[in-house]
Jmol script that loads the backbone (N, CA, C; Angstrom):
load data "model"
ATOM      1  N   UNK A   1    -174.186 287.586  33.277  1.00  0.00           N
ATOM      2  CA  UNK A   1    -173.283 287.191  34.341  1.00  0.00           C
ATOM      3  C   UNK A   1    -172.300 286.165  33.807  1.00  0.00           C
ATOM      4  N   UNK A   2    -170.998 286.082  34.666  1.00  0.00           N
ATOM      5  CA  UNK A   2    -170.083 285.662  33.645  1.00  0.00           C
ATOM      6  C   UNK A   2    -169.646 284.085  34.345  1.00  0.00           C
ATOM      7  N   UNK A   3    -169.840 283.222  33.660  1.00  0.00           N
ATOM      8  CA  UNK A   3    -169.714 281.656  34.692  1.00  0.00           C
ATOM      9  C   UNK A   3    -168.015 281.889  35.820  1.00  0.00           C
ATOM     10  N   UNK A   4    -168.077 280.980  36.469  1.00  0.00           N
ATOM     11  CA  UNK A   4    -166.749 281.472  37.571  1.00  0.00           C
ATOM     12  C   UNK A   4    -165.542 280.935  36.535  1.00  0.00           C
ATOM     13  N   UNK A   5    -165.696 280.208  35.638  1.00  0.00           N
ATOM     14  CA  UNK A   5    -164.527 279.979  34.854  1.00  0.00           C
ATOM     15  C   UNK A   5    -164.055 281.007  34.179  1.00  0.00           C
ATOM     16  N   UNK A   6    -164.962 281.860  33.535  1.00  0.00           N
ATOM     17  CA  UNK A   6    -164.846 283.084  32.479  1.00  0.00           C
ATOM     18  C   UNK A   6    -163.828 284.241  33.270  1.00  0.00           C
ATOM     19  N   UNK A   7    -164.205 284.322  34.585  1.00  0.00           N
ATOM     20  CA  UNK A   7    -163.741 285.258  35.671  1.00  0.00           C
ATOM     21  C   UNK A   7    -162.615 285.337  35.382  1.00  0.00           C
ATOM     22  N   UNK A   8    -161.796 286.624  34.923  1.00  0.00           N
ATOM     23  CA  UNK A   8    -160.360 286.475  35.609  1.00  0.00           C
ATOM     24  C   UNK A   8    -159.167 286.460  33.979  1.00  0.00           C
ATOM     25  N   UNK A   9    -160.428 285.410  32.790  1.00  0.00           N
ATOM     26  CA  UNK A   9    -159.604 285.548  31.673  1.00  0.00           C
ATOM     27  C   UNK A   9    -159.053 286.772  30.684  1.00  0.00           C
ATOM     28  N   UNK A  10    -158.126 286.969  30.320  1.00  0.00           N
ATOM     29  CA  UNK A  10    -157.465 287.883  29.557  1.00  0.00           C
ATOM     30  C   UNK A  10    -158.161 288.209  28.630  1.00  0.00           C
ATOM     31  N   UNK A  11    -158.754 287.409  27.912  1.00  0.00           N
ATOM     32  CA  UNK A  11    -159.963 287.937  26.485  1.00  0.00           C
ATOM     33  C   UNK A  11    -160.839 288.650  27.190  1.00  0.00           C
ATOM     34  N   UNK A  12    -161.699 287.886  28.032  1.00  0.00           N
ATOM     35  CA  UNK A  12    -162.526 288.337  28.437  1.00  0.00           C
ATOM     36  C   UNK A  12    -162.740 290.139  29.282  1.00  0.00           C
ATOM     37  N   UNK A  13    -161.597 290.245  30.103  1.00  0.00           N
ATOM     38  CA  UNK A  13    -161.154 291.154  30.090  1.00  0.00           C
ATOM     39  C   UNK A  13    -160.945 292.211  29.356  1.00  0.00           C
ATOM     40  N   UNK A  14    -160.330 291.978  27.976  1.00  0.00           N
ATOM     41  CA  UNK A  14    -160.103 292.727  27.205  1.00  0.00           C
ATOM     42  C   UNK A  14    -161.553 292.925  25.852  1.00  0.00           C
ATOM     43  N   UNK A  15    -162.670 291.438  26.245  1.00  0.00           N
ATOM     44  CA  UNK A  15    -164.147 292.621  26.039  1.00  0.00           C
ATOM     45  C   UNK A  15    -164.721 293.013  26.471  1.00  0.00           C
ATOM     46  N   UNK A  16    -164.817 293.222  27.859  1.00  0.00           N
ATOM     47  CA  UNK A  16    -165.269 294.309  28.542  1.00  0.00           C
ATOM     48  C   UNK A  16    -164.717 295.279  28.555  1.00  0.00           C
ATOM     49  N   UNK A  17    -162.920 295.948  28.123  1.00  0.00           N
ATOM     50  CA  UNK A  17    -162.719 296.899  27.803  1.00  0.00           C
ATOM     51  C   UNK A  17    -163.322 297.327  26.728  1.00  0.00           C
ATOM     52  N   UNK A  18    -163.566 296.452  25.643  1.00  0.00           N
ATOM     53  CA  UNK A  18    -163.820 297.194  24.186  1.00  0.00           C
ATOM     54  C   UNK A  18    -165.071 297.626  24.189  1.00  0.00           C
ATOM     55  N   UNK A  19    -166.186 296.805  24.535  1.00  0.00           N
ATOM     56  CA  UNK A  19    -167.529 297.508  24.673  1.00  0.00           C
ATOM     57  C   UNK A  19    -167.793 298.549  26.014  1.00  0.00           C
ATOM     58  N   UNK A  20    -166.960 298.794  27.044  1.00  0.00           N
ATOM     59  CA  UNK A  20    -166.889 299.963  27.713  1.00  0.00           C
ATOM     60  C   UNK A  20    -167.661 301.009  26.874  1.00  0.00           C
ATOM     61  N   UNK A  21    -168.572 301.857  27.500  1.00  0.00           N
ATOM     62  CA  UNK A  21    -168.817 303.181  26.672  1.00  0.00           C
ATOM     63  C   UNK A  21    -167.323 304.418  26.883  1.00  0.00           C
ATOM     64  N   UNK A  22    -167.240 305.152  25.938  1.00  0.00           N
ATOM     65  CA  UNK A  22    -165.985 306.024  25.833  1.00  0.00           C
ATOM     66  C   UNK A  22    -166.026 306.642  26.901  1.00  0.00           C
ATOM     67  N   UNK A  23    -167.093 307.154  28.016  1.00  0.00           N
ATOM     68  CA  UNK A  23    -166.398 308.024  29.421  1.00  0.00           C
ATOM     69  C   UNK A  23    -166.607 306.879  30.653  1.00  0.00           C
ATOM     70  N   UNK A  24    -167.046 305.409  30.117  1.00  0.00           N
ATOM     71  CA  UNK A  24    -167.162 304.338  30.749  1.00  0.00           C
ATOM     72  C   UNK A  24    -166.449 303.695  32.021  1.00  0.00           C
ATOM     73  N   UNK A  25    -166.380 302.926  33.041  1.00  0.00           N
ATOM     74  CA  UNK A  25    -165.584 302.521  33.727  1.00  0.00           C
ATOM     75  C   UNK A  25    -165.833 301.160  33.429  1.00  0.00           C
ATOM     76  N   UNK A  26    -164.614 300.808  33.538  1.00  0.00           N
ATOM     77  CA  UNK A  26    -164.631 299.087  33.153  1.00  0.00           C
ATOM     78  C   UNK A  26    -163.983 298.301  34.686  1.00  0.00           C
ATOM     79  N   UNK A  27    -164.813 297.778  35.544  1.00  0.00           N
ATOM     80  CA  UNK A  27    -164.031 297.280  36.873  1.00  0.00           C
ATOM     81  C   UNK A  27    -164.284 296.399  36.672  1.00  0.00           C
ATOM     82  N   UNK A  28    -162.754 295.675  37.527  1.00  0.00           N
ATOM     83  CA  UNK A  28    -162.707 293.902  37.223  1.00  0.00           C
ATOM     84  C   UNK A  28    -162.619 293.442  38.183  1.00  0.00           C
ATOM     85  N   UNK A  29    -163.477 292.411  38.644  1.00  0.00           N
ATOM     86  CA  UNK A  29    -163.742 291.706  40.016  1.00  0.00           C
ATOM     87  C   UNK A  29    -162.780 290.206  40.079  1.00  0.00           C
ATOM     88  N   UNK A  30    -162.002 289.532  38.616  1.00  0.00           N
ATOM     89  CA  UNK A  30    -161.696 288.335  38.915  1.00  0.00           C
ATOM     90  C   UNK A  30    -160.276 288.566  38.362  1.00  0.00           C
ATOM     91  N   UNK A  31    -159.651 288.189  38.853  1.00  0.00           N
ATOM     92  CA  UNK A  31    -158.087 288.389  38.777  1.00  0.00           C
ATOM     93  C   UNK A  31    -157.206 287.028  37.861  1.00  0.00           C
ATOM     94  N   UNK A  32    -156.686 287.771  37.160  1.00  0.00           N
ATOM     95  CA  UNK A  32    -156.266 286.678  36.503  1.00  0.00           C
ATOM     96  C   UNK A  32    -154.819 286.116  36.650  1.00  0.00           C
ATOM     97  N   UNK A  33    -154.430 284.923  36.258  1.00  0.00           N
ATOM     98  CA  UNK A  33    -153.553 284.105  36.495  1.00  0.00           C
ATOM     99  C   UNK A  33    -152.325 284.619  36.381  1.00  0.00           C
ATOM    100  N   UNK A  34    -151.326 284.805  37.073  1.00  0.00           N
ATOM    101  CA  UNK A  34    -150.116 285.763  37.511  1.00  0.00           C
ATOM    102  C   UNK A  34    -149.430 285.667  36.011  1.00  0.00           C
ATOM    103  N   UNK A  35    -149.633 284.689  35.453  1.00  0.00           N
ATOM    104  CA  UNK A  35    -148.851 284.751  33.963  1.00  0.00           C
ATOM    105  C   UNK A  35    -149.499 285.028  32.270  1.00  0.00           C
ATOM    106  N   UNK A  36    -150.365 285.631  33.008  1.00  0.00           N
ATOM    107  CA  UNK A  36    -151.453 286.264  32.289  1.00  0.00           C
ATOM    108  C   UNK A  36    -150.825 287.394  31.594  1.00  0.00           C
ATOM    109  N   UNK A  37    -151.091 288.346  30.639  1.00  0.00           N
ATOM    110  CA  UNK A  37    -151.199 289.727  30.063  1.00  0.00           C
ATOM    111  C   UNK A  37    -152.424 289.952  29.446  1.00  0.00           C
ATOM    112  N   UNK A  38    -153.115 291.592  29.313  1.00  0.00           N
ATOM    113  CA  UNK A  38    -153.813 291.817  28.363  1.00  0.00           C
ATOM    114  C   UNK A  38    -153.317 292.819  27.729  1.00  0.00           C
ATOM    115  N   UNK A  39    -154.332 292.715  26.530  1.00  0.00           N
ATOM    116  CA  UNK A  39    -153.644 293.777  25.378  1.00  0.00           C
ATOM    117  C   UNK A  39    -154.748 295.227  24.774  1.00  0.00           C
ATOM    118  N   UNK A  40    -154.776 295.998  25.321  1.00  0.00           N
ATOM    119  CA  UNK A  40    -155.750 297.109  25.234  1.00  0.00           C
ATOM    120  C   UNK A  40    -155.570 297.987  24.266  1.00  0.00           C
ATOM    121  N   UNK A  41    -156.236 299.073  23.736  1.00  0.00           N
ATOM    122  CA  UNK A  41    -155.933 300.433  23.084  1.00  0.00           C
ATOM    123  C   UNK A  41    -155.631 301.082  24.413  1.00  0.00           C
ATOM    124  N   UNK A  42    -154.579 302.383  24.656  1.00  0.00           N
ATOM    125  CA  UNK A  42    -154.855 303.296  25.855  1.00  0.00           C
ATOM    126  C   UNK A  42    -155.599 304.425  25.406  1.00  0.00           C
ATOM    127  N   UNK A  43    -155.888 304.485  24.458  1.00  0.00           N
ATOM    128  CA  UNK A  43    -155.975 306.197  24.362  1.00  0.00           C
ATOM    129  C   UNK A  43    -157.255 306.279  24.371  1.00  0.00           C
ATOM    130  N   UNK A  44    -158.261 305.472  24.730  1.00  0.00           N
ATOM    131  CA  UNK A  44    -159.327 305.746  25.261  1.00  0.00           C
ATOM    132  C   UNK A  44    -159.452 306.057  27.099  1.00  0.00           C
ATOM    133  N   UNK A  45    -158.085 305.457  27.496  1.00  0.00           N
ATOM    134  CA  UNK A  45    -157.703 305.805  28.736  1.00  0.00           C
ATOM    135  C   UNK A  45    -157.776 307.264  28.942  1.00  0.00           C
ATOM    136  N   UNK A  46    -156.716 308.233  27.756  1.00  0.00           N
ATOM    137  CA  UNK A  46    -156.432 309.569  27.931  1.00  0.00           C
ATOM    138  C   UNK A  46    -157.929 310.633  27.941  1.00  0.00           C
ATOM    139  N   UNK A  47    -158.710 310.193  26.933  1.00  0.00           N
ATOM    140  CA  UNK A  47    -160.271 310.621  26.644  1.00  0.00           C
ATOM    141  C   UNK A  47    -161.553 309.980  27.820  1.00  0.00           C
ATOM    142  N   UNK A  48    -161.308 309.378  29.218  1.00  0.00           N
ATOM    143  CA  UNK A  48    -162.294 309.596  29.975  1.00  0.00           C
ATOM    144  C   UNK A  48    -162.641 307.574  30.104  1.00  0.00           C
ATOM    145  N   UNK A  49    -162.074 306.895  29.663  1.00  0.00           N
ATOM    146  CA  UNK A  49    -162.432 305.843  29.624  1.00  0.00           C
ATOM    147  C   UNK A  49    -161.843 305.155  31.234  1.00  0.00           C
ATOM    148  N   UNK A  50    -162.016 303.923  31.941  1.00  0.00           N
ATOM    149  CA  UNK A  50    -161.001 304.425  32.720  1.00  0.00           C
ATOM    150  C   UNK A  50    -161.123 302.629  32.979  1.00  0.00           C
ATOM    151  N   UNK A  51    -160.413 301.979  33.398  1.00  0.00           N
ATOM    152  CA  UNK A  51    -160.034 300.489  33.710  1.00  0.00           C
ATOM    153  C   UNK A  51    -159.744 300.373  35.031  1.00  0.00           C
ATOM    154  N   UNK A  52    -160.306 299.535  36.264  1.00  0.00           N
ATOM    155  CA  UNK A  52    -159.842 299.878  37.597  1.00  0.00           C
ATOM    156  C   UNK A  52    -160.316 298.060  38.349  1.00  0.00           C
ATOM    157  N   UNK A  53    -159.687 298.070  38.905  1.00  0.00           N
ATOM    158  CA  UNK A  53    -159.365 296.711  40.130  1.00  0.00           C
ATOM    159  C   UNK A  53    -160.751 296.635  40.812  1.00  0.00           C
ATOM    160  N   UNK A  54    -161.394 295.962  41.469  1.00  0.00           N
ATOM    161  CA  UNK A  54    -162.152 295.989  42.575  1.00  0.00           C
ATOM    162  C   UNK A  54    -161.234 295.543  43.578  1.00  0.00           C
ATOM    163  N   UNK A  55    -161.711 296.669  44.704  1.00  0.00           N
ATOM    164  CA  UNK A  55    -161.129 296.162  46.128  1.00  0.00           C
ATOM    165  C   UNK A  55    -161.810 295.673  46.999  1.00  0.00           C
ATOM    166  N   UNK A  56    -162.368 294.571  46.987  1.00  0.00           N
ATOM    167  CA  UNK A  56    -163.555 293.883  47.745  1.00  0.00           C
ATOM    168  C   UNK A  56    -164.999 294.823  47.791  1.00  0.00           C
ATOM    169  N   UNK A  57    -164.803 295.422  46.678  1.00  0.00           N
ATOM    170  CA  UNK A  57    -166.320 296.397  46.425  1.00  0.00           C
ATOM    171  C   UNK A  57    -166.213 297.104  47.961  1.00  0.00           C
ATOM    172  N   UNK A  58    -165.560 297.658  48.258  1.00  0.00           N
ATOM    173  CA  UNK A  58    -165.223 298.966  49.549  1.00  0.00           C
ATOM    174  C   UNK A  58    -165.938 298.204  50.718  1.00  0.00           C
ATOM    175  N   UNK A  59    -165.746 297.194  51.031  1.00  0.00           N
ATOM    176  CA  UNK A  59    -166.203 296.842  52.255  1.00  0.00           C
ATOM    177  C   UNK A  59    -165.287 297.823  53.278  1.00  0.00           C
ATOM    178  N   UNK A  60    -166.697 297.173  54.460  1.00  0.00           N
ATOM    179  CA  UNK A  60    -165.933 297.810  55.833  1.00  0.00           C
ATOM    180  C   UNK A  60    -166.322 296.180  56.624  1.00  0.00           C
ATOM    181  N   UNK A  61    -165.094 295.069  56.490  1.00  0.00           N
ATOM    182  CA  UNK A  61    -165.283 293.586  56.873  1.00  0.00           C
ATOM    183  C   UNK A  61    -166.005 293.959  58.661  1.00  0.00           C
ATOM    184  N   UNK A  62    -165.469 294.750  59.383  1.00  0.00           N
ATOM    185  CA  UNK A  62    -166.289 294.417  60.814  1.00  0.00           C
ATOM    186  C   UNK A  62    -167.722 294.621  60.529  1.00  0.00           C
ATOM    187  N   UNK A  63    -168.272 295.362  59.832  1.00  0.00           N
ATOM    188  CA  UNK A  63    -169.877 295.209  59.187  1.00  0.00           C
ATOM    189  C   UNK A  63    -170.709 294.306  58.442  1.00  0.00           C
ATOM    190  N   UNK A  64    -169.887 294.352  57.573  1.00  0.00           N
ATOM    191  CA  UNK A  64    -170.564 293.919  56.281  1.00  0.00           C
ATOM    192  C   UNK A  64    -170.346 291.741  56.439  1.00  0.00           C
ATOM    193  N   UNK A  65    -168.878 291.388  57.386  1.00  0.00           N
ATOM    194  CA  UNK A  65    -169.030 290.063  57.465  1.00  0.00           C
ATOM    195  C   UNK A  65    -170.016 289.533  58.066  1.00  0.00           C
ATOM    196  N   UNK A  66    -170.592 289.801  58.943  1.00  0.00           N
ATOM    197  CA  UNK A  66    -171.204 289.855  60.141  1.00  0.00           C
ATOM    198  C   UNK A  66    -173.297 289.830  59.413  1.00  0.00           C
ATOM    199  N   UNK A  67    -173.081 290.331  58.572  1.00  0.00           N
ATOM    200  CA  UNK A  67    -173.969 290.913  58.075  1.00  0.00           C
ATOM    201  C   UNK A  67    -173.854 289.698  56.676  1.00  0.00           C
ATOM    202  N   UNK A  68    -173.255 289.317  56.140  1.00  0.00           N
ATOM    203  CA  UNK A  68    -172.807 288.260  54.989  1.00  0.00           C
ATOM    204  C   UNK A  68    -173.332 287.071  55.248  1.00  0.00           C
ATOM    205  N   UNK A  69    -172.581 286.720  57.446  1.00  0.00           N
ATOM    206  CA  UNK A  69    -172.704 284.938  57.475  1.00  0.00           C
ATOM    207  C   UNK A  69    -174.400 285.404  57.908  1.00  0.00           C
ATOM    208  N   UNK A  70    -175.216 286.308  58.506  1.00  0.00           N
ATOM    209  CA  UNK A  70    -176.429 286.532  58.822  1.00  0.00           C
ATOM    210  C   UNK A  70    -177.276 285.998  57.350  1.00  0.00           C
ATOM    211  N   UNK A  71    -176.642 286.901  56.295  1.00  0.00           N
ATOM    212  CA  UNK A  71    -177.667 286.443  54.785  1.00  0.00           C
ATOM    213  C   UNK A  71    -177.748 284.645  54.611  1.00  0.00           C
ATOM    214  N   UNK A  72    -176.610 284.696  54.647  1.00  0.00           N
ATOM    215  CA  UNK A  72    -176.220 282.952  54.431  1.00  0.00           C
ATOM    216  C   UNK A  72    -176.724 282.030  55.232  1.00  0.00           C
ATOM    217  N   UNK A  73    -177.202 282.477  56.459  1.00  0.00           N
ATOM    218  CA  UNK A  73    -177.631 281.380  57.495  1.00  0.00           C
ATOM    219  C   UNK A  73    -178.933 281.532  57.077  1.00  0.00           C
ATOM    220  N   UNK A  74    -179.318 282.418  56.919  1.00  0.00           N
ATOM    221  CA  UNK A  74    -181.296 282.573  56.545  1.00  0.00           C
ATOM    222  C   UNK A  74    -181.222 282.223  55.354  1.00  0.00           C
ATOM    223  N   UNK A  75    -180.452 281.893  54.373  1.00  0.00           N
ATOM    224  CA  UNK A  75    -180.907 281.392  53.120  1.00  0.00           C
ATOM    225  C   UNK A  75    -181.113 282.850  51.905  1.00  0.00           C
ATOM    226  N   UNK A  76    -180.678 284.120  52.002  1.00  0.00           N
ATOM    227  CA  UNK A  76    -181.004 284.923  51.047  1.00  0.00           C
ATOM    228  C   UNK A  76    -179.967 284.556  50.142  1.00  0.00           C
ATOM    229  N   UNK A  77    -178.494 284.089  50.437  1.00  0.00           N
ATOM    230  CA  UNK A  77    -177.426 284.142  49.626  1.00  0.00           C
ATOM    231  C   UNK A  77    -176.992 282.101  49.754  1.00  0.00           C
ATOM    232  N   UNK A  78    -176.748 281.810  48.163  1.00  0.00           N
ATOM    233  CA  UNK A  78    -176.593 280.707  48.239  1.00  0.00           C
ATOM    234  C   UNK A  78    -175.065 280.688  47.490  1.00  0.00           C
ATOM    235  N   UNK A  79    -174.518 279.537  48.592  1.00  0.00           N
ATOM    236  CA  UNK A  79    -172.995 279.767  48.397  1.00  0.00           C
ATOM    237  C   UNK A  79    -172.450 278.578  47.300  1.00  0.00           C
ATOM    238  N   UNK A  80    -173.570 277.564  47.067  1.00  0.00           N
ATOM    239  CA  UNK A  80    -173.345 276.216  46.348  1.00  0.00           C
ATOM    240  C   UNK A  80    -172.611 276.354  45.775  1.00  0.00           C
ATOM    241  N   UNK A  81    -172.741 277.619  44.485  1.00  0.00           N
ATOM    242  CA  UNK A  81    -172.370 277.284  43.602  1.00  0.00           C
ATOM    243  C   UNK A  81    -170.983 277.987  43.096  1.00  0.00           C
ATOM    244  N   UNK A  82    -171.001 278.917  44.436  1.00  0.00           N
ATOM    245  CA  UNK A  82    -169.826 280.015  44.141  1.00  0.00           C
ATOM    246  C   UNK A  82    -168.465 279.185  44.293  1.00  0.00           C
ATOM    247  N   UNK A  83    -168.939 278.577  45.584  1.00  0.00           N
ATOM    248  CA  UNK A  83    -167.482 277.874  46.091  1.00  0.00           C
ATOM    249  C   UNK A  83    -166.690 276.947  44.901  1.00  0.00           C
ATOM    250  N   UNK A  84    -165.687 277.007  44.551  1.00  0.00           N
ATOM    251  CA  UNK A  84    -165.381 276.002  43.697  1.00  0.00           C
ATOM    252  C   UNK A  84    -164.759 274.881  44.877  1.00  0.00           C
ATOM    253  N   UNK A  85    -163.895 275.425  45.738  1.00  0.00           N
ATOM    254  CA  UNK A  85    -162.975 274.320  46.626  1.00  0.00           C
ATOM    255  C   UNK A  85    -163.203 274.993  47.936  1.00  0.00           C
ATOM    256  N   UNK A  86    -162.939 273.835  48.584  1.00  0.00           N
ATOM    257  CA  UNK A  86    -163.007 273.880  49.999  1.00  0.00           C
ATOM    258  C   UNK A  86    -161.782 273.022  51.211  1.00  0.00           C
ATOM    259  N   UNK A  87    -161.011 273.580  51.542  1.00  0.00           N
ATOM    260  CA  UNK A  87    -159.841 273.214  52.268  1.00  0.00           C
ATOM    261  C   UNK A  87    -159.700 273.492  53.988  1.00  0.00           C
ATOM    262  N   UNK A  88    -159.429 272.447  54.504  1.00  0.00           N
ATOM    263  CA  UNK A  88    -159.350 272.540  55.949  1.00  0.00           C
ATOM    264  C   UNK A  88    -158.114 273.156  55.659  1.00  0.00           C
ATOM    265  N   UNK A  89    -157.663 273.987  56.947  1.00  0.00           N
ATOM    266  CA  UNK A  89    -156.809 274.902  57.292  1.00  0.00           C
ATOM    267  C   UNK A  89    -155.718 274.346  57.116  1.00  0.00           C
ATOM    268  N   UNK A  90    -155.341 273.166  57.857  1.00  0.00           N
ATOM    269  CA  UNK A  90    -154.012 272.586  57.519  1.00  0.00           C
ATOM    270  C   UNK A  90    -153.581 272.450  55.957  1.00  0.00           C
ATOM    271  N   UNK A  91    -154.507 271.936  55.317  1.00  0.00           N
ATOM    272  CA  UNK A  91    -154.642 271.939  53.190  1.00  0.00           C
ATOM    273  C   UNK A  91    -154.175 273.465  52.942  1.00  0.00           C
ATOM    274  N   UNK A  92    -153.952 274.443  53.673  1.00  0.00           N
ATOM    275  CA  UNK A  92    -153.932 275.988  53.001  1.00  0.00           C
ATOM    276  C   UNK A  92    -152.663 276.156  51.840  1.00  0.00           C
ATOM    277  N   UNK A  93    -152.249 275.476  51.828  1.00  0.00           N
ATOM    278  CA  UNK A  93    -150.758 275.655  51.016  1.00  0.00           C
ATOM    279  C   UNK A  93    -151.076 274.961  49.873  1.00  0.00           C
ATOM    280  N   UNK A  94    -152.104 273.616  49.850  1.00  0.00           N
ATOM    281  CA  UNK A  94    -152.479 273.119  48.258  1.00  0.00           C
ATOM    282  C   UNK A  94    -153.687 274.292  47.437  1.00  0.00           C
ATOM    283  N   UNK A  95    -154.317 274.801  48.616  1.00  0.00           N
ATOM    284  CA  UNK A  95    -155.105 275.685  48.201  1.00  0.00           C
ATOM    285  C   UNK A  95    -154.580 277.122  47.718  1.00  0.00           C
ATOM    286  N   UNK A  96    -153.442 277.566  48.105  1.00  0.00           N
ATOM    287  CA  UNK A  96    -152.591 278.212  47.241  1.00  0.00           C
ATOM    288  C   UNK A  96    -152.006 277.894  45.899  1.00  0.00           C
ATOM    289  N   UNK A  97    -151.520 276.875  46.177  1.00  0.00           N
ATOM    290  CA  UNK A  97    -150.713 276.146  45.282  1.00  0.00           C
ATOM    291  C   UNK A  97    -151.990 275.560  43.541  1.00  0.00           C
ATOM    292  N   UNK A  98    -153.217 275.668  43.901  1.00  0.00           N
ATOM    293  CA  UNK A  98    -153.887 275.151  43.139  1.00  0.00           C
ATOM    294  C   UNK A  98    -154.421 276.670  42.689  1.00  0.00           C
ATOM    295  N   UNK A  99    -154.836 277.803  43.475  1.00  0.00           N
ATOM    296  CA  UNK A  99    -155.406 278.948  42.927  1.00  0.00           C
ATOM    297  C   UNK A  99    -154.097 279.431  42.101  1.00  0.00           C
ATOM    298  N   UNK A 100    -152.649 279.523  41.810  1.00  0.00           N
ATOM    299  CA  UNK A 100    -151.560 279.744  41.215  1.00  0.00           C
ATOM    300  C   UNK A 100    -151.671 279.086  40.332  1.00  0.00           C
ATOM    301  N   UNK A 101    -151.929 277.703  40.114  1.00  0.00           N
ATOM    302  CA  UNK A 101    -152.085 277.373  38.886  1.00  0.00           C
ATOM    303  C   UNK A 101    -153.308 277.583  37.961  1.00  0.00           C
ATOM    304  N   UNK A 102    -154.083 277.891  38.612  1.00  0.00           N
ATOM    305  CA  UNK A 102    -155.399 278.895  37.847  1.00  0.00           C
ATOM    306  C   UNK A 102    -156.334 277.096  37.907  1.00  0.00           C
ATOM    307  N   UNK A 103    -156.247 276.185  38.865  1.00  0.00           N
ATOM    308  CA  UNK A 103    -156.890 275.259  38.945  1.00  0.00           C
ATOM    309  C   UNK A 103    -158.315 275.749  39.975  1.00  0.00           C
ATOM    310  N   UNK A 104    -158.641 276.298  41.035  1.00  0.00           N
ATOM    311  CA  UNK A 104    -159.701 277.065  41.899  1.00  0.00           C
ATOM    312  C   UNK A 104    -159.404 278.238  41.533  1.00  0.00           C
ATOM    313  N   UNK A 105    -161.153 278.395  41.173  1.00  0.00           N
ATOM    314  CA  UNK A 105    -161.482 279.571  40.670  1.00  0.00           C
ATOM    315  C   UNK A 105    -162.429 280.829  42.248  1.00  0.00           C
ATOM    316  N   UNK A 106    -162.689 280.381  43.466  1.00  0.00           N
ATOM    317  CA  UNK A 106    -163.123 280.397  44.673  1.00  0.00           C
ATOM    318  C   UNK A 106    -162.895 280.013  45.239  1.00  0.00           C
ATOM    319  N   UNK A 107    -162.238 279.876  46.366  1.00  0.00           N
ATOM    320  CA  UNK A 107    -161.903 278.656  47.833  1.00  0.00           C
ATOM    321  C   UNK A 107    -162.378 279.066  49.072  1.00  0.00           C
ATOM    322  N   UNK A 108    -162.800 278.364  50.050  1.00  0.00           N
ATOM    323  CA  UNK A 108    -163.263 278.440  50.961  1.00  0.00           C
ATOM    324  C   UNK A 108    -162.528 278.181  52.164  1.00  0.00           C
ATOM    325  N   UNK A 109    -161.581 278.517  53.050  1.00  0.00           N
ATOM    326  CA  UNK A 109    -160.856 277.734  53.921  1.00  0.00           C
ATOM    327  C   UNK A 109    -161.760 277.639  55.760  1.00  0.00           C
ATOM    328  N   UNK A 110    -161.992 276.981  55.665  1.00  0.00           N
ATOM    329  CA  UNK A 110    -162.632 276.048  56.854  1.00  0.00           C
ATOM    330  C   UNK A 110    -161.659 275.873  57.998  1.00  0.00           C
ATOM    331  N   UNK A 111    -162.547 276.320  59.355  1.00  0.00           N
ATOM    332  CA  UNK A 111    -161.851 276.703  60.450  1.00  0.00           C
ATOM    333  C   UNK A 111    -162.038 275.307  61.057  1.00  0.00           C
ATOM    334  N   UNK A 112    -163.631 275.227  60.512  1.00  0.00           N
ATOM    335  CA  UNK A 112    -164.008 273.331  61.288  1.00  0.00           C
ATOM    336  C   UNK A 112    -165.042 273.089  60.450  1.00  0.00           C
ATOM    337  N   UNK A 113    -165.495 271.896  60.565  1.00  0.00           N
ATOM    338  CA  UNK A 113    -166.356 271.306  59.977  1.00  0.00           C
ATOM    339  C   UNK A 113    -167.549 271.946  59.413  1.00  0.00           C
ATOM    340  N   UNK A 114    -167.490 272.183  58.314  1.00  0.00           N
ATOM    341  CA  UNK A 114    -168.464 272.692  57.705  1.00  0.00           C
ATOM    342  C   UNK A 114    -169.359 271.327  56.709  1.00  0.00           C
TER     343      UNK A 114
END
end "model"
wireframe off; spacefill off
backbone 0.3
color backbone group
């Protein structure tokens, strides 16, 4: 498992393409910093290899949220360590402003007092 800093980097990225197996899928869950590039072979693309986005792992949010804050309140899922930042609603614009600079790696935005 990859620490929340690792998430998202361009190397890193580009070794999980390389050790991909050749009819492999390589999906990437952490997005990296808008001024980012990576640098791949394609032509393992053309032969069955294939590189793809996660889209919130196919949720269906009227289910699955509902079902998320349920894990979290009983304690199966612990959020300690995921969260990097946490911003009251009015803060939403530093909390942009800080995930753009690749400073929060997770944020949490808070409706009320948490």
């Amino acid at each position: 498992m990859l620490s929340l800093k690792e998430r998202g980097k361009a190397e890193i990225i580009e070794k999980a393409y390389k050790i991909t197996s050749p009819n492999g899928k390589c999906i990437l869950f952490g997005v990296m910093r808008f001024d980012q590039k990576i640098s791949i072979n394609t032509l393992p693309l053309h032969l069955g290899k294939s590189i793809i986005g996660s889209e919130g792992g196919q949720s269906v949010p009227d289910v699955d949220i509902p079902k998320y804050l349920r894990m979290i309140d009983s304690g199966c899922i612990e959020l300690g360590n995921f969260i990097s930042h946490r911003y009251k609603i009015d803060d939403i614009n530093s909390g942009i402003k800080f995930m753009k600079e690749g400073k929060s790696t997770h944020s949490l935005i808070c409706f009320q007092n948490i």
